[in-house]
N, C-alpha and C positions, 0 to 999 in steps of 0.2 A: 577523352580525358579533359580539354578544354574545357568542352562544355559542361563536363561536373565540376569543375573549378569553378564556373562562372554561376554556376547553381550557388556552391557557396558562399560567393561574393552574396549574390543579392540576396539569399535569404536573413542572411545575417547585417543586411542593409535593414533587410524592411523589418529585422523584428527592433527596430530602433524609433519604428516609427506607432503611433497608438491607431491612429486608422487602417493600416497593414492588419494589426493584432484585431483590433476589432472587426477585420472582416473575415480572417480564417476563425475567428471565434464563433462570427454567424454562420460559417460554413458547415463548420462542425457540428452545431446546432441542425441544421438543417440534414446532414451527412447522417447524424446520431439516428434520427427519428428513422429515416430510410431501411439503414442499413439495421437497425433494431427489429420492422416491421418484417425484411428478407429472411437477415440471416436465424430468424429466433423459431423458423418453420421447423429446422433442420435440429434434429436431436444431437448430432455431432457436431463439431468444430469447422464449421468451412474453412476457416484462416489456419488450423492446425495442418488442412489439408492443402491450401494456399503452398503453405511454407513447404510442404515434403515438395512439392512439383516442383518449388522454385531450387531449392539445395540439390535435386536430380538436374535438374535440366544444367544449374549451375557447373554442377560435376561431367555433366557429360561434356560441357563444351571446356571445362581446363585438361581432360584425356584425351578429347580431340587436338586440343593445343597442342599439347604436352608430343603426342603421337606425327602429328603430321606438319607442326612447325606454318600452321598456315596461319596467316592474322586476321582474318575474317572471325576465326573464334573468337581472339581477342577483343573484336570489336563487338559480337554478340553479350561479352561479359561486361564492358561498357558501354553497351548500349543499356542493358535490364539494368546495370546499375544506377544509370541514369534515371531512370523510369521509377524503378524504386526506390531514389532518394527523393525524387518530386513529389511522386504522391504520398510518399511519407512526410513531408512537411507541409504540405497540403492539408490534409486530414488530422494532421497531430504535431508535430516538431515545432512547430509554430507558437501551439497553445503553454508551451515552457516559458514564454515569455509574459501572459496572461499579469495583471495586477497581482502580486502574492496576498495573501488572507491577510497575514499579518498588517499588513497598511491599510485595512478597515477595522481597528481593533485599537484601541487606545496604548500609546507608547507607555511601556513600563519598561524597567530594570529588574530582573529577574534576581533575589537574594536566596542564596543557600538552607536559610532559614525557611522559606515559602516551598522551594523545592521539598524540602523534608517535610512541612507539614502537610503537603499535599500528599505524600511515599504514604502517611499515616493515614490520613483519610482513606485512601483509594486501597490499600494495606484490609480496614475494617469493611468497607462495601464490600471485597471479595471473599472476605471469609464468610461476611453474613451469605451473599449468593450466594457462594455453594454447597452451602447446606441445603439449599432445594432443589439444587440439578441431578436429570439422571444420572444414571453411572452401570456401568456393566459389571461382570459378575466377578473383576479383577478390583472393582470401587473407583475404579478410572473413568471420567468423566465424558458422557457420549454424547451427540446431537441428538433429540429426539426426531426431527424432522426437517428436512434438507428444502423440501418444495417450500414447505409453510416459511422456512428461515429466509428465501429469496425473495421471497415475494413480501416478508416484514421487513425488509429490507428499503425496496422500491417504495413499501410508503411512508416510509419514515425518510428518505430522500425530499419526499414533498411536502416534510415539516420541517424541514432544514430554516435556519434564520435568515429574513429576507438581507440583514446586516451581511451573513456569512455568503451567501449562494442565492442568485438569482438565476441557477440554471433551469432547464424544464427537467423532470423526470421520465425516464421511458416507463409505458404503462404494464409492458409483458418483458418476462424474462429472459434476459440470451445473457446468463454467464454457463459457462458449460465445461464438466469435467477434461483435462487436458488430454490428446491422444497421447500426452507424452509423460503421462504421470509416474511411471517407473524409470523412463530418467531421470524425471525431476527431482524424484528421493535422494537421487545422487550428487544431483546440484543445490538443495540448499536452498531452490527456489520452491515458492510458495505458490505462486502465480501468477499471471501477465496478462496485459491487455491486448489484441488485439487491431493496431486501426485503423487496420486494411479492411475488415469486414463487420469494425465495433464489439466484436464478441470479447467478454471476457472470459478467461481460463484461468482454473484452479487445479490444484491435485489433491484428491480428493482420500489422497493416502494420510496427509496429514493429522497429527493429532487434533481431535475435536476443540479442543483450547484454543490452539490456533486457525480452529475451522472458519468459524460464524464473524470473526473480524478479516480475515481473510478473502473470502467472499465479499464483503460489506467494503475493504478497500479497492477489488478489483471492479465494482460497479460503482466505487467514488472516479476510477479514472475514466468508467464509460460514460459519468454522469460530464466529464469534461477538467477534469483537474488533473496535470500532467504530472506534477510534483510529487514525486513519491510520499514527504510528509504531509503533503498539504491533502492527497489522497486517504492517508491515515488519522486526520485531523479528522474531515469528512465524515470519513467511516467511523470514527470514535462519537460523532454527535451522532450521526444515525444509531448508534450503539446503548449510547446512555441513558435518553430516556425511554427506550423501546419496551414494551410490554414483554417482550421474547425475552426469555431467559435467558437463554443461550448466546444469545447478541450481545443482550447487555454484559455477560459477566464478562464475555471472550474479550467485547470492548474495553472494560473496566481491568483488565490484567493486563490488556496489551500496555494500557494508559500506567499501571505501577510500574511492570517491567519496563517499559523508559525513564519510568524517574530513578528506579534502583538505577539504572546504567548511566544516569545523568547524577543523582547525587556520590556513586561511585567514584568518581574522579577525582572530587574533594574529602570525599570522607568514605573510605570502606570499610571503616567499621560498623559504622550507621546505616550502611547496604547490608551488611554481614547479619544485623541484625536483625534485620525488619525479614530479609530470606529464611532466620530461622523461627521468626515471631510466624510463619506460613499455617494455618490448622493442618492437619494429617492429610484434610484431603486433597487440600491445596498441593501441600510436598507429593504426594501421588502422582498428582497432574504431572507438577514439574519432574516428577522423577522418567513419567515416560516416557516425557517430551527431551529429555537428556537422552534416556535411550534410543529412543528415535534418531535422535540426531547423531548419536554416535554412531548406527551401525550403518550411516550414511554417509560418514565421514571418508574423505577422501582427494587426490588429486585433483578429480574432478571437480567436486565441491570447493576447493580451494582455487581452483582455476577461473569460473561461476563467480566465486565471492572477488575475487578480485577484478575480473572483465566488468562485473553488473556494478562495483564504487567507482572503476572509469567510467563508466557511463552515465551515475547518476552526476558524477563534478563536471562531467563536459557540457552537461545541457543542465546550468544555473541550480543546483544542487549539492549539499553538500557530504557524500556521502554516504555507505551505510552505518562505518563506527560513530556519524553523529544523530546524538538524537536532540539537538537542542531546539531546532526551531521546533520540531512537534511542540516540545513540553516548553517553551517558551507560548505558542498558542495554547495551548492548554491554561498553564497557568494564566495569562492575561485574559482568555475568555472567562474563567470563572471566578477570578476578580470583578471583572467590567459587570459580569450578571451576577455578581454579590453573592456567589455561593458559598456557603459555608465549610469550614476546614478546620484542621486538629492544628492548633498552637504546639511550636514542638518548643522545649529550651533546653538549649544545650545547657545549661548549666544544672539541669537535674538531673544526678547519676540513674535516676529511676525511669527515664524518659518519661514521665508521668504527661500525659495530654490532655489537655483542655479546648472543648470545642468552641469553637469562633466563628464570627463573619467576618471577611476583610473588610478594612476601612474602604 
């Protein structure tokens, strides 16, 4: 117990220091490419299987506890925990510390006004997409192809802006369907990184709307971005300008659905609106995506949603109910690259829009 206390002293020493960070960041770099070339042989989850060994072996040794009152168990349980808090910050815990995106990105003050005309813009890019996306024989919208989606993935990670990411990209794919994807229905969770063995994990039960960004943020965290939004951030340029349909719209929806939940706060009726301004097929999507989640809804799930927002605030995060910093990177990246946007005025009952470049 000491010495995981002393584990915490110095980790939380050295992510104070920028040489500290810049060496577990080369580590990881170097960890990434290895453990990419190993574990990506294997069609299943090594680290899925990591975990079932370590949660038995775990349980066997607190029924031995529990049964025979001896403390050598005890010490077995803090001994792995030890072991598994180091090479967890070793390989990962560490990199939460990393320069955030937003401090290579020109300082702006984000206005209610730019939030809304951005909800407009990103609003008509989604309706125009999905008029050309598959759909299945319910008109709900499908992946065409899962391999092809991974791997336009990977290369559009190595068009990334040398401004935004100067990481390396892995050349072969290792994200790979969760062994645990029927509990994860239950949890709420979409998917998780791995970085004990680099692999990233999805479930592959999810609706296809949330498939193709989904995937795309689980190998922004193999790509080395710890931060859940700054992962979403990632996965959202990989997303935007990718030839792949299905990237791009999945991207381009995730990117509305935060500004709806982001300009929500100040104004729900301008949310309320733009959710029922949705084309039919867009409402489809969203309709199955509700029921999905509703018949997944649960203790569990609510138990999940709350352990995974401790999680993301304890290691320099702020939660899942916020979505600011994404759509604060968002909006200042497509400012800084002069992308074009819908002028919103509130002062016209019609919301009439007119398209613009930002100054």
């Amino acid at each position: 117990m000491i010495i995981l206390i002393a584990q915490f002293l110095l980790f939380y020493i050295l992510s104070k220091f920028d040489f500290a960070i810049d060496f577990f960041s080369g580590f990881f770099e170097w960890k990434k490419s290895l453990h990419v070339f190993l574990f990506s042989k294997f069609r299943f989850s090594v680290g899925d299987l990591i975990y079932i060994i370590l949660i038995m072996t775990i349980i066997y040794f607190l029924i031995n506890l529990l049964i025979t009152k001896k403390s050598r168990f005890l010490k077995y349980i803090l001994v792995s925990a030890n072991i598994f808090y180091f090479i967890y910050q070793c390989f990962w815990g560490m990199l939460y510390f990393q320069t955030p995106i937003i401090e290579k990105l020109d300082e702006k003050k984000i206005t209610d006004s730019e939030i809304k005309a951005l909800t407009i813009k990103y609003l008509n890019l989604c309706k125009t997409q999905r008029e050309k996306l598959k759909e299945d024989k319910n008109g709900i919208f499908t992946v065409k192809n899962e391999d092809q989606l991974k791997t336009d993935i990977l290369e559009q990670q190595k068009k990334l802006p040398i401004l935004i990411s100067q990481k390396a990209s892995v050349s072969v794919s290792c994200i790979k369907p969760s062994l645990f994807d029927a509990f994860m229905n239950k949890t709420g969770i979409l998917g998780y990184y791995n970085p004990f063995t680099s692999e990233a994990q999805y479930n592959p039960n999810i609706p296809s709307t949330q498939l193709p960004f989904t995937i795309a943020h689980e190998l922004s965290h193999q790509l080395g971005y710890a931060r859940e939004q700054e992962a979403s951030f990632i996965a959202y340029l990989c997303g935007r300008d990718s030839q792949n349909p299905d990237l791009r719209y999945s991207a381009h929806l995730y990117a509305l659905k935060s500004l709806i939940r982001a300009v929500s706060k100040s104004d729900i009726r301008f949310a309320n609106n733009i959710i029922s301004s949705f084309s039919e097929k867009m409402k489809n999507d969203r309709a199955y995506e509700l029921k999905f989640n509703l018949s997944n809804e649960g203790l569990i799930s609510d138990f999940f949603g709350a352990s995974n927002d401790l999680f993301l605030k304890s290691n320099q995060q702020e939660g899942k109910i916020s979505y600011s910093y994404f759509v604060n990177l968002l909006i200042i990246y497509e400012i800084q690259k002069k992308e074009p946007y819908y002028k919103y005025d509130s002062k016209n009952t019609n919301d009439e829009k007119k398209f613009i470049a930002p100054e």
